[in-house]
mmCIF file of the N, C-alpha and C atoms, coordinates in Angstrom:
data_MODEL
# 
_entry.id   MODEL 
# 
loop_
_atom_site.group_PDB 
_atom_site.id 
_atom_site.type_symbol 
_atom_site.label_atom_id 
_atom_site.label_alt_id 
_atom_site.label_comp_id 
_atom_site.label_asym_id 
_atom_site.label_entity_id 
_atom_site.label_seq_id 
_atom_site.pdbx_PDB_ins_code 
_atom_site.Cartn_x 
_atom_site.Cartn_y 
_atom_site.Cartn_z 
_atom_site.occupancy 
_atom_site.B_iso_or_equiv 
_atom_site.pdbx_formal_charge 
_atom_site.auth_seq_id 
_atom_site.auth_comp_id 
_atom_site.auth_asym_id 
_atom_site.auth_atom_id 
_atom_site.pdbx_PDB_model_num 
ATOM 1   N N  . UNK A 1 1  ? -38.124 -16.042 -97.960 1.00 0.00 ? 1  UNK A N  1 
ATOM 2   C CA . UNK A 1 1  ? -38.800 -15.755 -96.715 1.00 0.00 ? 1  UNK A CA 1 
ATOM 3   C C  . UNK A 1 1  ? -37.803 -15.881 -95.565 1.00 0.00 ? 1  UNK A C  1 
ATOM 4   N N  . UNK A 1 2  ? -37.647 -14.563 -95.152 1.00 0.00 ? 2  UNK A N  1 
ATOM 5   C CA . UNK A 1 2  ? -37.113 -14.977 -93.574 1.00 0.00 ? 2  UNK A CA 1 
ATOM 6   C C  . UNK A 1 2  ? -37.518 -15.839 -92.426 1.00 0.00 ? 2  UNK A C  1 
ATOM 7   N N  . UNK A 1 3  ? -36.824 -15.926 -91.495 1.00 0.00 ? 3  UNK A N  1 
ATOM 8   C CA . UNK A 1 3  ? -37.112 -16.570 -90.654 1.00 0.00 ? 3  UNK A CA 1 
ATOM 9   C C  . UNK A 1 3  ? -37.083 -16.095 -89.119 1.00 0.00 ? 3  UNK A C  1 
ATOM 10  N N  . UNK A 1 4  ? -37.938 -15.675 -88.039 1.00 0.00 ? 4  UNK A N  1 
ATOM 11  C CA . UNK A 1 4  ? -37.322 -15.040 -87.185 1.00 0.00 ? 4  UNK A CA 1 
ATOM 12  C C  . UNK A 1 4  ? -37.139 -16.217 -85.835 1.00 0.00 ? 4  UNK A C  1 
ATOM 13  N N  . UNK A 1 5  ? -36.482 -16.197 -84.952 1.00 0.00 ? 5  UNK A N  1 
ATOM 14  C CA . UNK A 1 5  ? -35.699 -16.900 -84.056 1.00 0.00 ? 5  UNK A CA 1 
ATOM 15  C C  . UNK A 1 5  ? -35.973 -16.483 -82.789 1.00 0.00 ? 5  UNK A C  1 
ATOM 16  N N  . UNK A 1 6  ? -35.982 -17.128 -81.705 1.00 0.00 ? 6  UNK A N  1 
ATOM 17  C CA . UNK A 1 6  ? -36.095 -17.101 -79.955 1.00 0.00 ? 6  UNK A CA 1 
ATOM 18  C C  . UNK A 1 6  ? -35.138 -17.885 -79.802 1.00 0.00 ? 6  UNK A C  1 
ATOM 19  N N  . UNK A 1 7  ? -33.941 -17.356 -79.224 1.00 0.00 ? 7  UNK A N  1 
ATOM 20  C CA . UNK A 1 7  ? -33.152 -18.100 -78.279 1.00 0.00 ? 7  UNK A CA 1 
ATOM 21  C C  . UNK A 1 7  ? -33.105 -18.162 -76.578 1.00 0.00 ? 7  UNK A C  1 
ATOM 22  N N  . UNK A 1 8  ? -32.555 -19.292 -76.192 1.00 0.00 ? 8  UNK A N  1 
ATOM 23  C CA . UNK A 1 8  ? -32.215 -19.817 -74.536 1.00 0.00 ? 8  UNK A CA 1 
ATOM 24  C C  . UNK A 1 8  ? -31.057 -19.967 -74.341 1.00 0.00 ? 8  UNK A C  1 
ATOM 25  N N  . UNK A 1 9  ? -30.945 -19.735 -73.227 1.00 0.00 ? 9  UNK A N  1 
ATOM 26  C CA . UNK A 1 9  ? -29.380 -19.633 -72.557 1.00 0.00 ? 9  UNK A CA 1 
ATOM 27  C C  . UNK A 1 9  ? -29.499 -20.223 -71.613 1.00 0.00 ? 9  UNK A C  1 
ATOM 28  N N  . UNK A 1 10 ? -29.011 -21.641 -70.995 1.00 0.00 ? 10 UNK A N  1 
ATOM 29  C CA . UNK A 1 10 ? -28.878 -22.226 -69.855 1.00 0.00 ? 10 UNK A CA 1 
ATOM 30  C C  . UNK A 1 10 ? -27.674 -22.709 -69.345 1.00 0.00 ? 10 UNK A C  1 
ATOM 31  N N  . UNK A 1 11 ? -27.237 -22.474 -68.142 1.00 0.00 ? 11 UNK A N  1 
ATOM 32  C CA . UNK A 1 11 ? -25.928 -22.476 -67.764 1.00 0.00 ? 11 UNK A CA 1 
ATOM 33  C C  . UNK A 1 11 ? -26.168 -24.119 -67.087 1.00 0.00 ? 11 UNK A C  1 
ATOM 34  N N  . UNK A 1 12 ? -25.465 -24.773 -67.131 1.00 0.00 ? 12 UNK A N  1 
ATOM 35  C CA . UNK A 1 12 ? -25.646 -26.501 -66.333 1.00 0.00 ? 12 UNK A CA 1 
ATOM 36  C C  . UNK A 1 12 ? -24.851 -26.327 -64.872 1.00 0.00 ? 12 UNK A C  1 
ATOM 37  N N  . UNK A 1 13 ? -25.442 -26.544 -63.856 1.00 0.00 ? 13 UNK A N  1 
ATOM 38  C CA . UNK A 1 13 ? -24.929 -26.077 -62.578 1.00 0.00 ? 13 UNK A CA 1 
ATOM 39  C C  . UNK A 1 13 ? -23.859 -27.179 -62.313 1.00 0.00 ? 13 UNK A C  1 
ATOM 40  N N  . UNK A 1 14 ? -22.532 -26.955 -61.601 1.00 0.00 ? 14 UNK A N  1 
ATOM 41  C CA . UNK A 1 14 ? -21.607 -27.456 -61.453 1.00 0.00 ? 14 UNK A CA 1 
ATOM 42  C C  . UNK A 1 14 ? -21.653 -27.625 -59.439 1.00 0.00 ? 14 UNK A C  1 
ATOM 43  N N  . UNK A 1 15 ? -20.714 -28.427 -59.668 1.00 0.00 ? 15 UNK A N  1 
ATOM 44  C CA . UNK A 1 15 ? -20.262 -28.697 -58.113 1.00 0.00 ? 15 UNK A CA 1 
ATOM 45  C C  . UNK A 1 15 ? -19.687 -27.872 -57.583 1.00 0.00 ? 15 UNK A C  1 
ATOM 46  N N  . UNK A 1 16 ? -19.052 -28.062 -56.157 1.00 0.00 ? 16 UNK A N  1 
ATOM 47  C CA . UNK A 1 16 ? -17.884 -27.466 -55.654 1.00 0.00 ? 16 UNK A CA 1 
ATOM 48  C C  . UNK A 1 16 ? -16.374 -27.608 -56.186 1.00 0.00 ? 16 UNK A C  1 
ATOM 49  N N  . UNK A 1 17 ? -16.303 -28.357 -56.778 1.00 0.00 ? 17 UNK A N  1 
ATOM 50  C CA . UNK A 1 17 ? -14.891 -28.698 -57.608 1.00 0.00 ? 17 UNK A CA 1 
ATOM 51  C C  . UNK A 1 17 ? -14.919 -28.573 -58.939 1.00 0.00 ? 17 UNK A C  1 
ATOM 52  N N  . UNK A 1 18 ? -15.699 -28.002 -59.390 1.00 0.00 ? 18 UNK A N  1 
ATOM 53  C CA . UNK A 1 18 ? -16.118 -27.425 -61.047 1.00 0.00 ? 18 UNK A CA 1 
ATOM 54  C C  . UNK A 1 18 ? -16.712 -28.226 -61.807 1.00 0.00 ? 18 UNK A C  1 
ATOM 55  N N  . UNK A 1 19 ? -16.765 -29.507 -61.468 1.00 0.00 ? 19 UNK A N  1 
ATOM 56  C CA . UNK A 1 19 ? -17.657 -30.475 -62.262 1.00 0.00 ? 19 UNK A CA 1 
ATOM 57  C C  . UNK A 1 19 ? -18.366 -30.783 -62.038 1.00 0.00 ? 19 UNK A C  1 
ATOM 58  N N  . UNK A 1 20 ? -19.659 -31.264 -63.394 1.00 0.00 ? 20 UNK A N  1 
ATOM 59  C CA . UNK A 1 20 ? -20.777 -31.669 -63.316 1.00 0.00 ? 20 UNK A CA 1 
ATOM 60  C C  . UNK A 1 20 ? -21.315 -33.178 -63.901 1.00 0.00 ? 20 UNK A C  1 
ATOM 61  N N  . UNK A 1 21 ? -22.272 -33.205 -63.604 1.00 0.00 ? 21 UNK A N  1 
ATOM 62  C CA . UNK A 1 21 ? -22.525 -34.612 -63.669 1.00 0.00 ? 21 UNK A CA 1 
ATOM 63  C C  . UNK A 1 21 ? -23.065 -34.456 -65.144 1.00 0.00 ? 21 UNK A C  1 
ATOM 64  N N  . UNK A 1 22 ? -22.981 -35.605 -66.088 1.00 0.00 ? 22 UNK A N  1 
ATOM 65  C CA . UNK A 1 22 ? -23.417 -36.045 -67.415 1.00 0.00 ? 22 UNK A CA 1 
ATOM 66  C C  . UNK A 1 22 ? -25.124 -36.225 -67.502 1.00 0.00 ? 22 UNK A C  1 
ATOM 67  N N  . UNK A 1 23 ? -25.653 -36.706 -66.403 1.00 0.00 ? 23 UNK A N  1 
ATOM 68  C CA . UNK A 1 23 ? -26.823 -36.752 -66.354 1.00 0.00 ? 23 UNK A CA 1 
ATOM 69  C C  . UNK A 1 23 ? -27.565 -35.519 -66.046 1.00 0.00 ? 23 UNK A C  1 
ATOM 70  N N  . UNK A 1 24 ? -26.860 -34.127 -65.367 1.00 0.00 ? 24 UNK A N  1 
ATOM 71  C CA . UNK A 1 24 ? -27.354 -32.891 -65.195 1.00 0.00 ? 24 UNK A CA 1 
ATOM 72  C C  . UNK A 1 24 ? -27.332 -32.584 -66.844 1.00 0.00 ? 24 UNK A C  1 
ATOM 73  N N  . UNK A 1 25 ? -26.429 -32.422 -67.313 1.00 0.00 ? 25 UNK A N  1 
ATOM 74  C CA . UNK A 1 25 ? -26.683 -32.187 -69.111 1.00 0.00 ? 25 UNK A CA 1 
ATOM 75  C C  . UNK A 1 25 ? -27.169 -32.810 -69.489 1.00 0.00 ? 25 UNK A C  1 
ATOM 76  N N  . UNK A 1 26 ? -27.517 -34.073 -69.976 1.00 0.00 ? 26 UNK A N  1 
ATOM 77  C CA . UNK A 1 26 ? -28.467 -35.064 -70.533 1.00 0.00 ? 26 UNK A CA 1 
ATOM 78  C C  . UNK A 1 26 ? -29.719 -34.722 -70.121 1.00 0.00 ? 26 UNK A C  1 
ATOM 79  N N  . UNK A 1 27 ? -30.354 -34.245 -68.915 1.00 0.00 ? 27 UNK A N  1 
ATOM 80  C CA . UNK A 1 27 ? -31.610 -34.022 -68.430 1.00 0.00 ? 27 UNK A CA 1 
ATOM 81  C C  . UNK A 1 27 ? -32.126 -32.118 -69.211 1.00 0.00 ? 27 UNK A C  1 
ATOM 82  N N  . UNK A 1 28 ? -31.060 -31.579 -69.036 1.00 0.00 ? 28 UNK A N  1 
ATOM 83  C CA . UNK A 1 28 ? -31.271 -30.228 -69.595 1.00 0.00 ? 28 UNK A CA 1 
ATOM 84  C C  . UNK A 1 28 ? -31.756 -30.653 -71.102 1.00 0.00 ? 28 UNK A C  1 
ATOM 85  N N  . UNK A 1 29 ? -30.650 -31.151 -71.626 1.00 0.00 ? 29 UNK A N  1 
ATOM 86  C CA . UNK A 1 29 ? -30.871 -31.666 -73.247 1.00 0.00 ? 29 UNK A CA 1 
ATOM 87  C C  . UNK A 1 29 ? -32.230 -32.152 -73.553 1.00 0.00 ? 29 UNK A C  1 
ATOM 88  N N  . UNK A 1 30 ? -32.356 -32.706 -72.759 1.00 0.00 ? 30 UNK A N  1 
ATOM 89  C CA . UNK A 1 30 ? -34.179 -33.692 -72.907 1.00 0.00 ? 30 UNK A CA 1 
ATOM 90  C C  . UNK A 1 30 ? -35.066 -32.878 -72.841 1.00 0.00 ? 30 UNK A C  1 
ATOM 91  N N  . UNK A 1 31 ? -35.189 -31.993 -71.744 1.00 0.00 ? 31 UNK A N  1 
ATOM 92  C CA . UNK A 1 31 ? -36.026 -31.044 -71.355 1.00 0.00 ? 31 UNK A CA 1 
ATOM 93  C C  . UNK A 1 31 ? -36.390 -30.217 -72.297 1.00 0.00 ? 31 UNK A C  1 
ATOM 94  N N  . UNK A 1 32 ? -35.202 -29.038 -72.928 1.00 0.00 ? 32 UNK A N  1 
ATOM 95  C CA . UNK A 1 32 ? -35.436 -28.163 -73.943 1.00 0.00 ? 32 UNK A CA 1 
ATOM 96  C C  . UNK A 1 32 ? -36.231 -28.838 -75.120 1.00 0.00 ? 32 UNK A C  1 
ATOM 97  N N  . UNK A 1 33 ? -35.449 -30.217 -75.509 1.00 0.00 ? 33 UNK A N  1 
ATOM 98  C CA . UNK A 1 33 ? -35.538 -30.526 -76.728 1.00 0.00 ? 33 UNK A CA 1 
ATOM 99  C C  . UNK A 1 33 ? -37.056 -31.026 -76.590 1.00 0.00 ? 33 UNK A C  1 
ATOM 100 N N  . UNK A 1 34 ? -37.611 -31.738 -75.316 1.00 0.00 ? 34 UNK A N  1 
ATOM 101 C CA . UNK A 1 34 ? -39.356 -31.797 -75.850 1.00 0.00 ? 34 UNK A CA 1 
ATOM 102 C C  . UNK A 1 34 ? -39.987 -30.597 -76.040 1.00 0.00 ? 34 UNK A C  1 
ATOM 103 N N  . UNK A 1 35 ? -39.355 -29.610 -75.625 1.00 0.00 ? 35 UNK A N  1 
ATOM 104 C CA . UNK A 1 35 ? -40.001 -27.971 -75.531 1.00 0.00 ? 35 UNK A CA 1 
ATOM 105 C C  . UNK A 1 35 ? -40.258 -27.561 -76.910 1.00 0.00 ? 35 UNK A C  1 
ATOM 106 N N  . UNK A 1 36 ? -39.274 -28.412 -78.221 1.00 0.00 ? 36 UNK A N  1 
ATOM 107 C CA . UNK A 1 36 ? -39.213 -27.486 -78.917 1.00 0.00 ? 36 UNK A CA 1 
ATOM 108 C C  . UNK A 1 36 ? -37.645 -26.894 -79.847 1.00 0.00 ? 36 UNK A C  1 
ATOM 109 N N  . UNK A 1 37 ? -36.912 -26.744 -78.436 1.00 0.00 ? 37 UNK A N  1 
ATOM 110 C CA . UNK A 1 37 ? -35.626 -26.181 -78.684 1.00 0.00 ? 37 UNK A CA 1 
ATOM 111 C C  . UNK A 1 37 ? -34.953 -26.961 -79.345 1.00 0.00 ? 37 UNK A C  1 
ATOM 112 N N  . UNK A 1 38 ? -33.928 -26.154 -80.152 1.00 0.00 ? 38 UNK A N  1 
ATOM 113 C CA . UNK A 1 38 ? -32.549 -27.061 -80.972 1.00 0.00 ? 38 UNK A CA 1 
ATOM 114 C C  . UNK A 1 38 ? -31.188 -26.687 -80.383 1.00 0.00 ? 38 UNK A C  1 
ATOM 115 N N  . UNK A 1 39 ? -30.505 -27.605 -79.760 1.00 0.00 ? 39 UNK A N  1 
ATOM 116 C CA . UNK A 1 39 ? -28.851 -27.013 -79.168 1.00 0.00 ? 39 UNK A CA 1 
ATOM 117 C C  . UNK A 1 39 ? -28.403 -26.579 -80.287 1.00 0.00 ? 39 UNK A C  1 
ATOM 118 N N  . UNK A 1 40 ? -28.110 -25.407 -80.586 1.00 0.00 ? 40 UNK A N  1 
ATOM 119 C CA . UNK A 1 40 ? -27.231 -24.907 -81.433 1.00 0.00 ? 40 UNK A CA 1 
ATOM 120 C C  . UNK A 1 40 ? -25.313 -24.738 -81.039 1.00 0.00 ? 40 UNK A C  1 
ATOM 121 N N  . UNK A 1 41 ? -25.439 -24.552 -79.803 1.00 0.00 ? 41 UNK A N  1 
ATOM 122 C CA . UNK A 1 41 ? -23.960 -24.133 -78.883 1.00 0.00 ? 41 UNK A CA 1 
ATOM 123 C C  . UNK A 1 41 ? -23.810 -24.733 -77.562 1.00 0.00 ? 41 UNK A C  1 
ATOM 124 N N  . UNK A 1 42 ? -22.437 -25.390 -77.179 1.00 0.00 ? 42 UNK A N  1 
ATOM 125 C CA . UNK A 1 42 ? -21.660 -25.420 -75.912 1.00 0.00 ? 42 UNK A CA 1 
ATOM 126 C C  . UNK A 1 42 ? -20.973 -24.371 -75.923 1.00 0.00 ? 42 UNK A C  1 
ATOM 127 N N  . UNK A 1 43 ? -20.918 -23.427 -74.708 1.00 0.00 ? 43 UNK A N  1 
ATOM 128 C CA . UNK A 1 43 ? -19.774 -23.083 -74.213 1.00 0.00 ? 43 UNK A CA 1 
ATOM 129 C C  . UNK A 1 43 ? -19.328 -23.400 -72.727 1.00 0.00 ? 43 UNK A C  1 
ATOM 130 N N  . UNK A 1 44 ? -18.014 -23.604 -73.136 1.00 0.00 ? 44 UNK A N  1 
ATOM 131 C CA . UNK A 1 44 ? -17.524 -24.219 -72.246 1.00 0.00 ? 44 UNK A CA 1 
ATOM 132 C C  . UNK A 1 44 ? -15.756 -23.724 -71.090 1.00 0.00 ? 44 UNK A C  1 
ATOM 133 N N  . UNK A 1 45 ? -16.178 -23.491 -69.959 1.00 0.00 ? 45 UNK A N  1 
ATOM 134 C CA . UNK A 1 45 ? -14.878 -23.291 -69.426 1.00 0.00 ? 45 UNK A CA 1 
ATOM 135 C C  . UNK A 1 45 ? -14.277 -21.850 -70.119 1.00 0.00 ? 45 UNK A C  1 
ATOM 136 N N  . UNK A 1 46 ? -15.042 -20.567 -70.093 1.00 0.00 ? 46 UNK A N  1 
ATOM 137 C CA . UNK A 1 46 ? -14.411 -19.138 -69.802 1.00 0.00 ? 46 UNK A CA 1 
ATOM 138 C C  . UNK A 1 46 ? -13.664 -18.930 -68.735 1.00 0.00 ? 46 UNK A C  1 
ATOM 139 N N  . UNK A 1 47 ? -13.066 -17.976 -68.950 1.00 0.00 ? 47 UNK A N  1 
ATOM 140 C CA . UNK A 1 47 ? -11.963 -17.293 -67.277 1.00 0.00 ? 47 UNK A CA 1 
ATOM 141 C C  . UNK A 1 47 ? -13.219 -17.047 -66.097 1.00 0.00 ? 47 UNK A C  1 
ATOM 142 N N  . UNK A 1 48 ? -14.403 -16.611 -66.795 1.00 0.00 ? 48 UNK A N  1 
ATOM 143 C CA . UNK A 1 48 ? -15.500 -16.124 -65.527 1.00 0.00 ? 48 UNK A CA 1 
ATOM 144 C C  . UNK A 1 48 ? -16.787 -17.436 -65.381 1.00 0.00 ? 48 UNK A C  1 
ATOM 145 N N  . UNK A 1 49 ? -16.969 -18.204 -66.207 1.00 0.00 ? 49 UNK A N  1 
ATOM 146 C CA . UNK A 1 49 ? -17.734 -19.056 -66.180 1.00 0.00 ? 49 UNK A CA 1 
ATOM 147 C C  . UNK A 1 49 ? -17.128 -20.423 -66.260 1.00 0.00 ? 49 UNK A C  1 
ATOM 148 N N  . UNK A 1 50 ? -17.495 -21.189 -65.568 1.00 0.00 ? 50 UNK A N  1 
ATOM 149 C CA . UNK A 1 50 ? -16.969 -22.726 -65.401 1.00 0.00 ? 50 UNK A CA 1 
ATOM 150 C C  . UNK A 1 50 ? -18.043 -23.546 -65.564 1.00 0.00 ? 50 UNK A C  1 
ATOM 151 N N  . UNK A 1 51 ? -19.375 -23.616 -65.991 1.00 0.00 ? 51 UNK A N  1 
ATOM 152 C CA . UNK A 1 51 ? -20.042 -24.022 -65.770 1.00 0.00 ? 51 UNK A CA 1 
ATOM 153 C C  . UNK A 1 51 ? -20.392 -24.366 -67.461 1.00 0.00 ? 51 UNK A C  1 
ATOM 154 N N  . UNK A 1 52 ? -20.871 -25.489 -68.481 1.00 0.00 ? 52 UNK A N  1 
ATOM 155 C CA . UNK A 1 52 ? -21.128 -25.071 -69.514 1.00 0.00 ? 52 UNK A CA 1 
ATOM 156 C C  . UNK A 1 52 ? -22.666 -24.076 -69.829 1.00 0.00 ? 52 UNK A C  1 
ATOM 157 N N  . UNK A 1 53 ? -22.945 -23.877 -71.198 1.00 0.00 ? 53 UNK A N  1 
ATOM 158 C CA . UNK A 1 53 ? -23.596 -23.063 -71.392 1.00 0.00 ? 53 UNK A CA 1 
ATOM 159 C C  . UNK A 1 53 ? -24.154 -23.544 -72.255 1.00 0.00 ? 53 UNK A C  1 
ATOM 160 N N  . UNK A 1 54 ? -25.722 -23.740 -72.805 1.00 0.00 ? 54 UNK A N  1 
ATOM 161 C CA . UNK A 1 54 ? -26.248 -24.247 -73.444 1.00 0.00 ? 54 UNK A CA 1 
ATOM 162 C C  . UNK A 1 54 ? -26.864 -23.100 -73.998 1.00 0.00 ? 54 UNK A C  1 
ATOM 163 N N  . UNK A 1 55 ? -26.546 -23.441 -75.236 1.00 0.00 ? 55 UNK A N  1 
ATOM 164 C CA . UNK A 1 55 ? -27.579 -21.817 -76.703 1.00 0.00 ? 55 UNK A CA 1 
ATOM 165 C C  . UNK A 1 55 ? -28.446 -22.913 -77.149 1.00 0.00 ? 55 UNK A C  1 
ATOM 166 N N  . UNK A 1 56 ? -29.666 -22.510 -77.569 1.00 0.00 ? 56 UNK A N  1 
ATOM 167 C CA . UNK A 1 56 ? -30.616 -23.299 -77.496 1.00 0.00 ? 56 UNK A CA 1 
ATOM 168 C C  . UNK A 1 56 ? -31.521 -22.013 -78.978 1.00 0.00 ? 56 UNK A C  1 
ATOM 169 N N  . UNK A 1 57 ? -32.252 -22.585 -80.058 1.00 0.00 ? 57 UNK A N  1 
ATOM 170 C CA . UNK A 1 57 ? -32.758 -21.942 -80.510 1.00 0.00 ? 57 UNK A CA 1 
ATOM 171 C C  . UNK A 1 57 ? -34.150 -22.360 -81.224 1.00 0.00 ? 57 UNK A C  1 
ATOM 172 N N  . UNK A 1 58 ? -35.672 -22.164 -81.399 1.00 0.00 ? 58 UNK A N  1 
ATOM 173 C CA . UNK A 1 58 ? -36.144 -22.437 -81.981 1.00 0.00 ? 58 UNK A CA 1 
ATOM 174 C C  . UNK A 1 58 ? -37.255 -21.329 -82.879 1.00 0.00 ? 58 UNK A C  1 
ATOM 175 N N  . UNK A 1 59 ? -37.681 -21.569 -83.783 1.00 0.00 ? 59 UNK A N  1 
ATOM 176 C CA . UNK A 1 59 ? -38.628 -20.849 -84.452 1.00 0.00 ? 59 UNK A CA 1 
ATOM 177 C C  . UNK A 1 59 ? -39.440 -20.028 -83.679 1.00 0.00 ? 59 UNK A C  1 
ATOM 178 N N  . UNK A 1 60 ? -39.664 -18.480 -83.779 1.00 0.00 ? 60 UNK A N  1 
ATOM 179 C CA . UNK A 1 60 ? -40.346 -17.763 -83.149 1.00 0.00 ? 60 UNK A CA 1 
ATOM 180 C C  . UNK A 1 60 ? -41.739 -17.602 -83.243 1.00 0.00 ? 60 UNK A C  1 
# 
């Protein structure tokens, strides 16, 4: 049996000097995860994005 999938994409908002606070990610993390969601992915620090990126996936 397959399985089909819904993913999220959330970018964690950064400062003026490119960094973000641990508790802005920790609060994202909490959030999705009572929703439901599973972090599957960081991305982190592209040439166009500085901000990380949270992939997020759960059962459709």
């Amino acid at each position: 049996m397959s399985r089909n999938w819904k993913y999220l994409v959330v970018e964690v908002k950064t400062g003026l000097m490119g960094g973000f606070k641990l508790e802005a990610l920790q609060e994202e993390l909490d959030k999705h995860g009572r929703s439901g969601w599973e972090l599957v992915n960081i991305v982190h620090a592209t040439p166009t994005v500085s901000s990380p990126t949270l992939v997020f996936k759960k059962e459709a």
